[in-house]
mmJSON file of the N, C-alpha and C atoms, coordinates in Angstrom:
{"data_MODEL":{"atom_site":{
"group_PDB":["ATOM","ATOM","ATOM","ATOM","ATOM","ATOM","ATOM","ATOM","ATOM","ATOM","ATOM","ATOM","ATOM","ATOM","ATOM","ATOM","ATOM","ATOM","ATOM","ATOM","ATOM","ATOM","ATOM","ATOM","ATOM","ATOM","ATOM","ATOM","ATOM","ATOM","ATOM","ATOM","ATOM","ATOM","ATOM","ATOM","ATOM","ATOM","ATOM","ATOM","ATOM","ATOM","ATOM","ATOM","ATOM","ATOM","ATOM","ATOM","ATOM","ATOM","ATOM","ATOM","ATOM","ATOM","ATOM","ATOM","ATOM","ATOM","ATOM","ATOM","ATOM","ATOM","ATOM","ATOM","ATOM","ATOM","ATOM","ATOM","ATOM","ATOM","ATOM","ATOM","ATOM","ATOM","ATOM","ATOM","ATOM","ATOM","ATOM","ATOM","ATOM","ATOM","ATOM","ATOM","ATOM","ATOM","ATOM","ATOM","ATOM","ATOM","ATOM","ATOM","ATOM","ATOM","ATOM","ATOM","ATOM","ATOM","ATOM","ATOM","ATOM","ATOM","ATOM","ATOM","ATOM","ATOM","ATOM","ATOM","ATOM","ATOM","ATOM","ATOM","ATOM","ATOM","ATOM","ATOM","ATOM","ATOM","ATOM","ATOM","ATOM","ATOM","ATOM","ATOM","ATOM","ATOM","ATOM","ATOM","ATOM","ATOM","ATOM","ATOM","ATOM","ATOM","ATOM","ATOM","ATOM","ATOM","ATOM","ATOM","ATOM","ATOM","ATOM","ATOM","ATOM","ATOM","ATOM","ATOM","ATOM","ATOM","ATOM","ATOM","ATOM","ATOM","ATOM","ATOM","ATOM","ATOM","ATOM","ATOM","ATOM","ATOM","ATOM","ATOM","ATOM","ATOM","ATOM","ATOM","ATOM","ATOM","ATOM","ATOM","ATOM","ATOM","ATOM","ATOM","ATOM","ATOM","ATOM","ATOM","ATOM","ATOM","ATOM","ATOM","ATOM","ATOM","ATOM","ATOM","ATOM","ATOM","ATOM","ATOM","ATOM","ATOM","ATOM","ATOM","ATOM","ATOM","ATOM","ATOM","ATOM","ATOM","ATOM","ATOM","ATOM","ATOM","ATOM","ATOM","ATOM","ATOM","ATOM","ATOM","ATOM","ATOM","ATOM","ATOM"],
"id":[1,2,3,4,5,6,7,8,9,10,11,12,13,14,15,16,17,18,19,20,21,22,23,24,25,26,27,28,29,30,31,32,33,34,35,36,37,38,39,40,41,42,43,44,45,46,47,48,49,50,51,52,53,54,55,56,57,58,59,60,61,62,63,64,65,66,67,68,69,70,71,72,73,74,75,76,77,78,79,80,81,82,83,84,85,86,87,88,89,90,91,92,93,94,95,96,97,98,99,100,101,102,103,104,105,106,107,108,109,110,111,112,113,114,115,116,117,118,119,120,121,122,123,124,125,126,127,128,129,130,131,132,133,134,135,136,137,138,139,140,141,142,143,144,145,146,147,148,149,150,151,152,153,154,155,156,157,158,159,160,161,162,163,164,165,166,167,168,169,170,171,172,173,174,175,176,177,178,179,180,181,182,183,184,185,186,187,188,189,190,191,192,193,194,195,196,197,198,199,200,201,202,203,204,205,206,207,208,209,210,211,212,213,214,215,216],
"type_symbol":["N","C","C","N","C","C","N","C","C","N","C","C","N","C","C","N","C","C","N","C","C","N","C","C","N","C","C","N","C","C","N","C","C","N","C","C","N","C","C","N","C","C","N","C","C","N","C","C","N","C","C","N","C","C","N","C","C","N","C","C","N","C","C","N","C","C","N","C","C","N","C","C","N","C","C","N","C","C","N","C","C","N","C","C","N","C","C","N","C","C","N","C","C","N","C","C","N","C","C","N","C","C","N","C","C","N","C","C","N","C","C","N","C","C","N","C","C","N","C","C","N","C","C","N","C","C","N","C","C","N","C","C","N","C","C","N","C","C","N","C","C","N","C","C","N","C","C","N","C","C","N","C","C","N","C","C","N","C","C","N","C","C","N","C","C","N","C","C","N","C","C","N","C","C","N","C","C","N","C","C","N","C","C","N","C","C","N","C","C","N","C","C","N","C","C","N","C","C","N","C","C","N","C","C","N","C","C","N","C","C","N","C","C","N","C","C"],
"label_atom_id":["N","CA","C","N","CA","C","N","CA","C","N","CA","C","N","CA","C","N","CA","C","N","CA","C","N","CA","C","N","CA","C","N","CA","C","N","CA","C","N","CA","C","N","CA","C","N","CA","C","N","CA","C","N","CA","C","N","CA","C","N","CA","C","N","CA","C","N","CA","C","N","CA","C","N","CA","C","N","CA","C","N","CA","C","N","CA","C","N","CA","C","N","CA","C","N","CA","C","N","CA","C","N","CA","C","N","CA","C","N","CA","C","N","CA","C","N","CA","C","N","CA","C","N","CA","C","N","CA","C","N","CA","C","N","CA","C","N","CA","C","N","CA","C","N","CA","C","N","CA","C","N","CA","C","N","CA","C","N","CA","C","N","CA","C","N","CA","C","N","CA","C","N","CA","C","N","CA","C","N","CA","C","N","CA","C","N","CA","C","N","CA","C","N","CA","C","N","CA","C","N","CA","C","N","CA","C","N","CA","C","N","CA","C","N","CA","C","N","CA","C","N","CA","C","N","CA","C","N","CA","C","N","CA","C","N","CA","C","N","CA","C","N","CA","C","N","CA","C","N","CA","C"],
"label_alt_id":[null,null,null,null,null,null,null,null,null,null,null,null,null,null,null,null,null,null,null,null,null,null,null,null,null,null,null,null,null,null,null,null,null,null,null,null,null,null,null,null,null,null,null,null,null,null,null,null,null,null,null,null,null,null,null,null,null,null,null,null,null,null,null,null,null,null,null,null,null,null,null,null,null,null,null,null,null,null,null,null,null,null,null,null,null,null,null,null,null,null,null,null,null,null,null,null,null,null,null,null,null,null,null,null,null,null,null,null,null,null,null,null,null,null,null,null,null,null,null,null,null,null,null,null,null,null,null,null,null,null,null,null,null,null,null,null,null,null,null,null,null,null,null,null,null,null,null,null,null,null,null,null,null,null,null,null,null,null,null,null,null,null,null,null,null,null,null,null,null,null,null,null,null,null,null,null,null,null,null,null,null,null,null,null,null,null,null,null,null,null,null,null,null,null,null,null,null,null,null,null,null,null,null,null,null,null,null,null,null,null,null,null,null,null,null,null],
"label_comp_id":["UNK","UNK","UNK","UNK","UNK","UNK","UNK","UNK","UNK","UNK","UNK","UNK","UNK","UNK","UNK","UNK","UNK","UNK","UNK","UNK","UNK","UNK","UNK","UNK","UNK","UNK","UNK","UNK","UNK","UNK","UNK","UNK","UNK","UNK","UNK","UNK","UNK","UNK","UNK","UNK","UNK","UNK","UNK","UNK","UNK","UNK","UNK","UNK","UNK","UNK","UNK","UNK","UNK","UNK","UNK","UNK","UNK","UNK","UNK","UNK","UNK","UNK","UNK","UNK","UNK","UNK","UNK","UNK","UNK","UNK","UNK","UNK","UNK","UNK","UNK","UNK","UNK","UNK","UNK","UNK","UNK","UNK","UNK","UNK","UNK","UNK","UNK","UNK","UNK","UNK","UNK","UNK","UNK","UNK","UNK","UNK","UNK","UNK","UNK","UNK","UNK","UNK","UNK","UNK","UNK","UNK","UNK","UNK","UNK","UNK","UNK","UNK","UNK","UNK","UNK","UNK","UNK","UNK","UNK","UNK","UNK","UNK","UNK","UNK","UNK","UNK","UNK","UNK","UNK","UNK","UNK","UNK","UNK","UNK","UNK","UNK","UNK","UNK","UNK","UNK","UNK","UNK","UNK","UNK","UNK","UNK","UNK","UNK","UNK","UNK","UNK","UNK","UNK","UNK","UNK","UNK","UNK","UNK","UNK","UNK","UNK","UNK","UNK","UNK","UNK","UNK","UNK","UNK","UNK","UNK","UNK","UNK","UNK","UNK","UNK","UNK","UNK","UNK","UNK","UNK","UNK","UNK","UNK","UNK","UNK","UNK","UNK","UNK","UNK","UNK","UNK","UNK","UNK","UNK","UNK","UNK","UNK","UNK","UNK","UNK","UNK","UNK","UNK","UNK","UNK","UNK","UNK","UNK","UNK","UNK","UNK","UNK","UNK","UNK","UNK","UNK"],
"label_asym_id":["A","A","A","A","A","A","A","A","A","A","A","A","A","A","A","A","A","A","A","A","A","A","A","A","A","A","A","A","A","A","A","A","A","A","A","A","A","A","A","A","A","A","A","A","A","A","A","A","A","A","A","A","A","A","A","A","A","A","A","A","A","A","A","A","A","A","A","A","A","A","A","A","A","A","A","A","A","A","A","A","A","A","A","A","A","A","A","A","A","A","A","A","A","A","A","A","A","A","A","A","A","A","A","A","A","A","A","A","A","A","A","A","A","A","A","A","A","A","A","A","A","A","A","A","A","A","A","A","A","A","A","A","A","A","A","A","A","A","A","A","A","A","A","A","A","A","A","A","A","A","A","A","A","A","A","A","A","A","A","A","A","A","A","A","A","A","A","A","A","A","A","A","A","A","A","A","A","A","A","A","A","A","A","A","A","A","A","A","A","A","A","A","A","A","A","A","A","A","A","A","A","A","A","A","A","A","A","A","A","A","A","A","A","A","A","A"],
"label_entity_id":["1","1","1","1","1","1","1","1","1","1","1","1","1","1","1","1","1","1","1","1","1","1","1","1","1","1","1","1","1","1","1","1","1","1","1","1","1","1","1","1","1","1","1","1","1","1","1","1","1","1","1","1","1","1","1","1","1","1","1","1","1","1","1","1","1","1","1","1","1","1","1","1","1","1","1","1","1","1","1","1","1","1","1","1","1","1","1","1","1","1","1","1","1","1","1","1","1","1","1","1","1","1","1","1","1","1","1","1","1","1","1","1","1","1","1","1","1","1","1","1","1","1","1","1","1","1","1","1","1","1","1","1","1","1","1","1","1","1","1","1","1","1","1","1","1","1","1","1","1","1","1","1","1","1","1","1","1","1","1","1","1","1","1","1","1","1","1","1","1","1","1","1","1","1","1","1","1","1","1","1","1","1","1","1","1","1","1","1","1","1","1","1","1","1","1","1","1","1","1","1","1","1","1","1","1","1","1","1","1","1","1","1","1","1","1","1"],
"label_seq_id":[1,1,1,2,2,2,3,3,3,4,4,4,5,5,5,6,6,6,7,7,7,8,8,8,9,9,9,10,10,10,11,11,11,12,12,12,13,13,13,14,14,14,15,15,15,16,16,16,17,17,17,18,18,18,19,19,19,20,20,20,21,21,21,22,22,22,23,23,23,24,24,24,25,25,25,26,26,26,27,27,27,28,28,28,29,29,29,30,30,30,31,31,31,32,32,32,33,33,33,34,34,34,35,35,35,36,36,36,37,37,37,38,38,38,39,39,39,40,40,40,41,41,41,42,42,42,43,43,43,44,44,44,45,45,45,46,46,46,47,47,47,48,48,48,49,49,49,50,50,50,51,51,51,52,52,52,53,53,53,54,54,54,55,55,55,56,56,56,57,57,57,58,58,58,59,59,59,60,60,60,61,61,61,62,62,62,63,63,63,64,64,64,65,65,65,66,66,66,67,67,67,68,68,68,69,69,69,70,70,70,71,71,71,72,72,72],
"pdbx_PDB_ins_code":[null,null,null,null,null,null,null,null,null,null,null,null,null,null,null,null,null,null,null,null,null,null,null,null,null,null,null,null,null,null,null,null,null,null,null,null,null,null,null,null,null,null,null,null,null,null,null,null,null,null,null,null,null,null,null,null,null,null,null,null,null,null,null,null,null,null,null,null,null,null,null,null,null,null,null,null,null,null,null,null,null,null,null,null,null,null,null,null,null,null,null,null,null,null,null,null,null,null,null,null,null,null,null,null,null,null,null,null,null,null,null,null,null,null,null,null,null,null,null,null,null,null,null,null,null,null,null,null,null,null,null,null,null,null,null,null,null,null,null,null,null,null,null,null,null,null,null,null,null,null,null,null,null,null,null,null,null,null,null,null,null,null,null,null,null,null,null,null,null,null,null,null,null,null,null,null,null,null,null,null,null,null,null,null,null,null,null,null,null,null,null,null,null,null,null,null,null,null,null,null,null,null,null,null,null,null,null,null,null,null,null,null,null,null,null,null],
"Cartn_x":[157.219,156.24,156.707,155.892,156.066,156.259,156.924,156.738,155.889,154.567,153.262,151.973,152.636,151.729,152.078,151.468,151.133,150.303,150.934,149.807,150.299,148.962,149.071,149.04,150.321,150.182,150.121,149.483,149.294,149.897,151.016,151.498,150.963,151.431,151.079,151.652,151.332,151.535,152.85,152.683,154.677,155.591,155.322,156.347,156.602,155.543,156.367,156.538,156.222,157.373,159.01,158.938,160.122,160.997,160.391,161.161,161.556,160.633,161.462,162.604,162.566,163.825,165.204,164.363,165.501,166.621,165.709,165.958,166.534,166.425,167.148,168.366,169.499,170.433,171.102,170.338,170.465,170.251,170.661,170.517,169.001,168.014,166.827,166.209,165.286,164.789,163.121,162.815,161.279,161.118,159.897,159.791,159.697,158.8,158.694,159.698,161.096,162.083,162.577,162.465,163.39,162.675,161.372,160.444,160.694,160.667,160.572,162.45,163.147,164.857,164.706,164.308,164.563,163.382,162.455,161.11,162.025,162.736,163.17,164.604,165.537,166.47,165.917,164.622,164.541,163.922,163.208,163.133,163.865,164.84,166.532,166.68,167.383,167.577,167.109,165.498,164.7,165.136,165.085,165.349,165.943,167.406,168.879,169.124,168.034,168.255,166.88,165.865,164.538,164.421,165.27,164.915,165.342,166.275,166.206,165.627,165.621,164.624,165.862,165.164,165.789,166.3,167.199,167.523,167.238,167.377,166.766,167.896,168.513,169.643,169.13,168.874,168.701,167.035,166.253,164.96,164.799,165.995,166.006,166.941,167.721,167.969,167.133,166.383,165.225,164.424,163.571,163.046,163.601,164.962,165.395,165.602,165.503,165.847,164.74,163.438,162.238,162.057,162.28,162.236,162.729,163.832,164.673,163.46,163.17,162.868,161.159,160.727,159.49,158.229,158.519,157.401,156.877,157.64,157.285,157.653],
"Cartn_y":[98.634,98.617,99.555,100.324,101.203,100.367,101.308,100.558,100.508,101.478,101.3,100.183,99.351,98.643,96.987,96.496,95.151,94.96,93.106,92.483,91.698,90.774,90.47,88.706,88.148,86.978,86.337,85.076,84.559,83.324,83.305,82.146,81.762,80.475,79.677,80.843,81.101,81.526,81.425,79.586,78.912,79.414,79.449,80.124,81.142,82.498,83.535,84.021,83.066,83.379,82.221,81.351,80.756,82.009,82.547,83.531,84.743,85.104,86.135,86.218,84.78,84.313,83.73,83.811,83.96,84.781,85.851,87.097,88.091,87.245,88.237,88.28,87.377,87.218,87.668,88.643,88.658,90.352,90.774,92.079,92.375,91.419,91.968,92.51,94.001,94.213,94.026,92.845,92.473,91.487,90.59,89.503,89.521,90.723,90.793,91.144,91.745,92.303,90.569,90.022,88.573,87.315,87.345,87.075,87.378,88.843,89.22,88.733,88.666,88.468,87.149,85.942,84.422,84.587,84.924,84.657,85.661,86.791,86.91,86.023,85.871,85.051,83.616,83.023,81.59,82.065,82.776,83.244,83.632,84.647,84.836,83.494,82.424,81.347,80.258,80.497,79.909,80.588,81.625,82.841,82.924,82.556,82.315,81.887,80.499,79.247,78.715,79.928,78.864,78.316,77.793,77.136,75.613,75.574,74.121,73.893,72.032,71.401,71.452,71.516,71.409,69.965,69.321,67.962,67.48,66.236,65.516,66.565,66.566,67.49,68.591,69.864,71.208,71.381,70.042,70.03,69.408,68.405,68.233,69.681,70.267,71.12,71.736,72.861,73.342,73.126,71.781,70.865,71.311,70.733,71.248,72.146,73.716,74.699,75.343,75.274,75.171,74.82,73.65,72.669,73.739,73.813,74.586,76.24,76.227,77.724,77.681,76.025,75.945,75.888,76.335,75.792,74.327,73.412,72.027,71.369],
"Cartn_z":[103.113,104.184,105.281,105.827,106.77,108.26,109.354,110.18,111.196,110.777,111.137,110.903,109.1,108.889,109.551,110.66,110.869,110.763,111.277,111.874,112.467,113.602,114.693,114.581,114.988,114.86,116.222,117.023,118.287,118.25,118.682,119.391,120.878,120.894,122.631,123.523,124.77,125.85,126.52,126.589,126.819,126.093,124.643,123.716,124.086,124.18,124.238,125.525,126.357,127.916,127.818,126.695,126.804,125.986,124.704,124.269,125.169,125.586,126.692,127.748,128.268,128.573,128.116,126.773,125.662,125.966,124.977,124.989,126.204,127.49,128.533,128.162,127.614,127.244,126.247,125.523,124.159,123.658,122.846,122.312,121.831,121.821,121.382,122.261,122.247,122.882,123.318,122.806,122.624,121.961,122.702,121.88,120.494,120.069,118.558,117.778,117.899,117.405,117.041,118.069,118.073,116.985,117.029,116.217,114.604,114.455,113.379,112.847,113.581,112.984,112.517,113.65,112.957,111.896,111.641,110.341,109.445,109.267,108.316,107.569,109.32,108.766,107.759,108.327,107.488,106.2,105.833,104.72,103.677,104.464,103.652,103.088,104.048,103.932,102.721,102.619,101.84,100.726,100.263,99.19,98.23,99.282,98.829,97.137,97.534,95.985,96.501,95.827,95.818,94.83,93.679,92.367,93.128,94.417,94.638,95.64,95.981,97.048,98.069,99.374,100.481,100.727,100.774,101.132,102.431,103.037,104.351,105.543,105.2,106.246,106.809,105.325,105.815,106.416,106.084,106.771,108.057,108.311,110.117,110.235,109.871,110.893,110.953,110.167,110.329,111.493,111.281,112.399,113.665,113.64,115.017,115.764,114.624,115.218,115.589,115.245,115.817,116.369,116.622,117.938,119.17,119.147,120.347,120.188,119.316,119.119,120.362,120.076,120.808,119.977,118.88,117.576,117.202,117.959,117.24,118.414],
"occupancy":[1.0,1.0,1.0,1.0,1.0,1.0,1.0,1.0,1.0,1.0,1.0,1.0,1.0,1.0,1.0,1.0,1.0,1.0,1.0,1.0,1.0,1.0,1.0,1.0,1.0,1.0,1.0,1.0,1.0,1.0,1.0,1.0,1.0,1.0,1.0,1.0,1.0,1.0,1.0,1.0,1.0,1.0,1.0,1.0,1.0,1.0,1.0,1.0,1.0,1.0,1.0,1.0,1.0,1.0,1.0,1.0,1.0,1.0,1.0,1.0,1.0,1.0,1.0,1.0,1.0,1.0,1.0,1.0,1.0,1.0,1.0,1.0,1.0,1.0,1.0,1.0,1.0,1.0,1.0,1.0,1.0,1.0,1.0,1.0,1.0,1.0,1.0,1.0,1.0,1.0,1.0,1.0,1.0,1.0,1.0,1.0,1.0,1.0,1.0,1.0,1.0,1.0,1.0,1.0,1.0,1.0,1.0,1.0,1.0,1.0,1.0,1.0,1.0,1.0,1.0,1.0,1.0,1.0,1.0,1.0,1.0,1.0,1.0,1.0,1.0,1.0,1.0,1.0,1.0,1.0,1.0,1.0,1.0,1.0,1.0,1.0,1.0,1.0,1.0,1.0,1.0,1.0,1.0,1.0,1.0,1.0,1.0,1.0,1.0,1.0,1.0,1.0,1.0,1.0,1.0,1.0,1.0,1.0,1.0,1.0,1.0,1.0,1.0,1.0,1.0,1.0,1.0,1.0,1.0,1.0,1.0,1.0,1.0,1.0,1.0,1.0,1.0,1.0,1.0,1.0,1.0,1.0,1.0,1.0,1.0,1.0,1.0,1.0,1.0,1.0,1.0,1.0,1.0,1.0,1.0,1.0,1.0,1.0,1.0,1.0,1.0,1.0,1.0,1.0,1.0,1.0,1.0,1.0,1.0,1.0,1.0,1.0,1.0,1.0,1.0,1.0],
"B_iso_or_equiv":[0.0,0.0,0.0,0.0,0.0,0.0,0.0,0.0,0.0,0.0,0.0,0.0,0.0,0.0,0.0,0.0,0.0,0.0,0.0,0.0,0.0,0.0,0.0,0.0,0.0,0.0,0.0,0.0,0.0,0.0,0.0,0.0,0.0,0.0,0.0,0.0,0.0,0.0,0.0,0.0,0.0,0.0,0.0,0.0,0.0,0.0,0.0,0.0,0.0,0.0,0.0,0.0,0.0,0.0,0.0,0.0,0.0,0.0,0.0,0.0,0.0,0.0,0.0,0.0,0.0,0.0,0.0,0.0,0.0,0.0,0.0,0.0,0.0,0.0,0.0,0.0,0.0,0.0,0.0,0.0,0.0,0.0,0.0,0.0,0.0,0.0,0.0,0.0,0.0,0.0,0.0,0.0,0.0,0.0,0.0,0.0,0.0,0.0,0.0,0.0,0.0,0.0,0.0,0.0,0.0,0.0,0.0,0.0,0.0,0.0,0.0,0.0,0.0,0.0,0.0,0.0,0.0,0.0,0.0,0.0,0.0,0.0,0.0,0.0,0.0,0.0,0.0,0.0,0.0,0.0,0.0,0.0,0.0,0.0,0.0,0.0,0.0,0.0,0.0,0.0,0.0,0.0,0.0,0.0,0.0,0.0,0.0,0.0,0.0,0.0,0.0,0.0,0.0,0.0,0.0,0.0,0.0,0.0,0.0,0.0,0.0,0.0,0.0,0.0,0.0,0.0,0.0,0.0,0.0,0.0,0.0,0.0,0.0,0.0,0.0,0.0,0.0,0.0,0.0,0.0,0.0,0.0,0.0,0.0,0.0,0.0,0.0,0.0,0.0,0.0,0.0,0.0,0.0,0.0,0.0,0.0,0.0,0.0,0.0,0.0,0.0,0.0,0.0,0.0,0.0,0.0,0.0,0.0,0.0,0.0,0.0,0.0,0.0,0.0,0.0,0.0],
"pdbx_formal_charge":[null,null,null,null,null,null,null,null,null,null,null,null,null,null,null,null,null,null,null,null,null,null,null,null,null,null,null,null,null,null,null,null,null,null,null,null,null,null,null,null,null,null,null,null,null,null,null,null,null,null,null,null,null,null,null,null,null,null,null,null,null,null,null,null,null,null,null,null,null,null,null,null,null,null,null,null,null,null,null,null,null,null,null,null,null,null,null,null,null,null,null,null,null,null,null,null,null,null,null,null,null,null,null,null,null,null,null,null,null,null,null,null,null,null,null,null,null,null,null,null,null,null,null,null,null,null,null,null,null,null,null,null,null,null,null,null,null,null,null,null,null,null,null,null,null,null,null,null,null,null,null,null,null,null,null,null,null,null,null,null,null,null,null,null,null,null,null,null,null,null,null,null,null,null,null,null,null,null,null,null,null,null,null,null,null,null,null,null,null,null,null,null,null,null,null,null,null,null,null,null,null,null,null,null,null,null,null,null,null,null,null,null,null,null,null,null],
"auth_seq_id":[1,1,1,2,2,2,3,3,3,4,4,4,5,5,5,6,6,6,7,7,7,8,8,8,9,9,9,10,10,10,11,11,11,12,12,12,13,13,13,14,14,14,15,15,15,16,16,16,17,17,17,18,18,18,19,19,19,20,20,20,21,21,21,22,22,22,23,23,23,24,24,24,25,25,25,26,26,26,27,27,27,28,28,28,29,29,29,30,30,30,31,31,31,32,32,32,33,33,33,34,34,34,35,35,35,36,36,36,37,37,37,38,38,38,39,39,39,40,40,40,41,41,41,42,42,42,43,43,43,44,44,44,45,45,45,46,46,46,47,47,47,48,48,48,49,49,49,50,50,50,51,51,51,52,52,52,53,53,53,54,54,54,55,55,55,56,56,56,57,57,57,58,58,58,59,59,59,60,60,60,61,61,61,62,62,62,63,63,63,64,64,64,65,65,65,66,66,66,67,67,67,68,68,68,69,69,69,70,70,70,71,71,71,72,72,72],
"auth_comp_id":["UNK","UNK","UNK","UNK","UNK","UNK","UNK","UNK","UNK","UNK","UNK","UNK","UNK","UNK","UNK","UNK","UNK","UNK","UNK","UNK","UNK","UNK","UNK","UNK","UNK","UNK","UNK","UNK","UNK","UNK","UNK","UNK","UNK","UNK","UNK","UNK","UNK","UNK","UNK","UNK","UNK","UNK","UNK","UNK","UNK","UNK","UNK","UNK","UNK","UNK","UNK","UNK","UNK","UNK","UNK","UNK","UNK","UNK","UNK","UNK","UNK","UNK","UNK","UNK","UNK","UNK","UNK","UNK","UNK","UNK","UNK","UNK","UNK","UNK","UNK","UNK","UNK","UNK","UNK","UNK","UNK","UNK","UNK","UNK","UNK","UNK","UNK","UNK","UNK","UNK","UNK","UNK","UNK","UNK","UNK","UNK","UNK","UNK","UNK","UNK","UNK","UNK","UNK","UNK","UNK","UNK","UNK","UNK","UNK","UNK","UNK","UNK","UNK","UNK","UNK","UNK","UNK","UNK","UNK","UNK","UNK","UNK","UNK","UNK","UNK","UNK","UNK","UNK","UNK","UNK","UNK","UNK","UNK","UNK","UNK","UNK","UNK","UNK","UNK","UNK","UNK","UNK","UNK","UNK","UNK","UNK","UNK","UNK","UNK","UNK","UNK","UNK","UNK","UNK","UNK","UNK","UNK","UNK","UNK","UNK","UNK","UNK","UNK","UNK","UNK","UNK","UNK","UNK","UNK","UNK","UNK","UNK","UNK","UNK","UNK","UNK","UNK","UNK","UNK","UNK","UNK","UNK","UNK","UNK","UNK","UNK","UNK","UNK","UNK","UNK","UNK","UNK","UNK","UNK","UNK","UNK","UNK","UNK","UNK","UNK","UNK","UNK","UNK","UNK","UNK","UNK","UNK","UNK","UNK","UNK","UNK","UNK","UNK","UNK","UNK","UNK"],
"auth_asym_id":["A","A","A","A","A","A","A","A","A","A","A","A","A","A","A","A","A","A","A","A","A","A","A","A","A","A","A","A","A","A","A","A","A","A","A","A","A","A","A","A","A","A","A","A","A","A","A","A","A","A","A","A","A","A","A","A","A","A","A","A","A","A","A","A","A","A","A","A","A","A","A","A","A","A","A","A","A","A","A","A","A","A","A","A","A","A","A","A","A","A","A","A","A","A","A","A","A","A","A","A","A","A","A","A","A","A","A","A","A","A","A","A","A","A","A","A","A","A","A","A","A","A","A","A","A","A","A","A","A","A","A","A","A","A","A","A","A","A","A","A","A","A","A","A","A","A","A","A","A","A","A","A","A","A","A","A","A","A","A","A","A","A","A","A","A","A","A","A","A","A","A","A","A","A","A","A","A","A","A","A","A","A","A","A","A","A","A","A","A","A","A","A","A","A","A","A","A","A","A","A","A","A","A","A","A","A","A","A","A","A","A","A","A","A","A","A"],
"auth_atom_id":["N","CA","C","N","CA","C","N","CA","C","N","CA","C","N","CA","C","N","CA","C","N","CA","C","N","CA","C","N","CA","C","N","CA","C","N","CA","C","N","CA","C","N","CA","C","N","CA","C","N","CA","C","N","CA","C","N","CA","C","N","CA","C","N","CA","C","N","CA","C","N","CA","C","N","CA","C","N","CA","C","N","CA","C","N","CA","C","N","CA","C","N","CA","C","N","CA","C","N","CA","C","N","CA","C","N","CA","C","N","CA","C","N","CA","C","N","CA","C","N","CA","C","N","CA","C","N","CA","C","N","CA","C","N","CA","C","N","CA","C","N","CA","C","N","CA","C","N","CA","C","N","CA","C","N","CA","C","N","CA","C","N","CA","C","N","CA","C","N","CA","C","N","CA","C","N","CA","C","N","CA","C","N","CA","C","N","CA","C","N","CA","C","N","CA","C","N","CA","C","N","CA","C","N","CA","C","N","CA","C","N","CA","C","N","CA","C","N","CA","C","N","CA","C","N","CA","C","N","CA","C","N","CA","C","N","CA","C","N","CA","C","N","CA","C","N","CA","C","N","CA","C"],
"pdbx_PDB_model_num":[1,1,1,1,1,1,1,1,1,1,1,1,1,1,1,1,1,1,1,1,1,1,1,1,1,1,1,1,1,1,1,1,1,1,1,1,1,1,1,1,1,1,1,1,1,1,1,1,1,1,1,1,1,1,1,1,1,1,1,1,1,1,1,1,1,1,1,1,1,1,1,1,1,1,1,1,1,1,1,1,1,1,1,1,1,1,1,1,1,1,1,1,1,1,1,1,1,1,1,1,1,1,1,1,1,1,1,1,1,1,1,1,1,1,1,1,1,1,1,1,1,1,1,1,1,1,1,1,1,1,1,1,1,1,1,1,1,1,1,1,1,1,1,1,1,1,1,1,1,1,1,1,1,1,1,1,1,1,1,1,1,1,1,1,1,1,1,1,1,1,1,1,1,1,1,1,1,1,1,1,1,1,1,1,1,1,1,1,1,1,1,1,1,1,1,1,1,1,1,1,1,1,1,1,1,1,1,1,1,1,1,1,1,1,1,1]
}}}
């Protein structure tokens, strides 16, 4: 994929002013750079060993890291 072809996804308003204050702290330079790193990191993640089920553990952390992230 080029890095001309998107698309446009809309989160809440709160979210992406909590992410930006994230991100003051942080090496990303844009909400979407920061966006696009954790949706690829959990995907990696998922990727890894998709032949198995996630157990009660790696789905509260999940949970939680969304949570903090402002998704849930």
């Amino acid at each position: 994929m080029s890095a001309q072809e998107r698309v446009t996804i809309k989160i809440p308003k709160p979210l992406y002013n909590r992410i930006s204050e994230i991100i003051e702290e942080t090496g990303f330079s844009s909400v979407t750079d920061f966006i696009v790193y954790v949706l690829r990191d959990v995907i990696a993640m998922r990727s890894e060993d998709s032949s198995r089920n996630l157990n009660r553990s790696e789905i509260e952390s999940i949970r939680q890291r969304l949570k903090s992230l402002g998704y849930l």
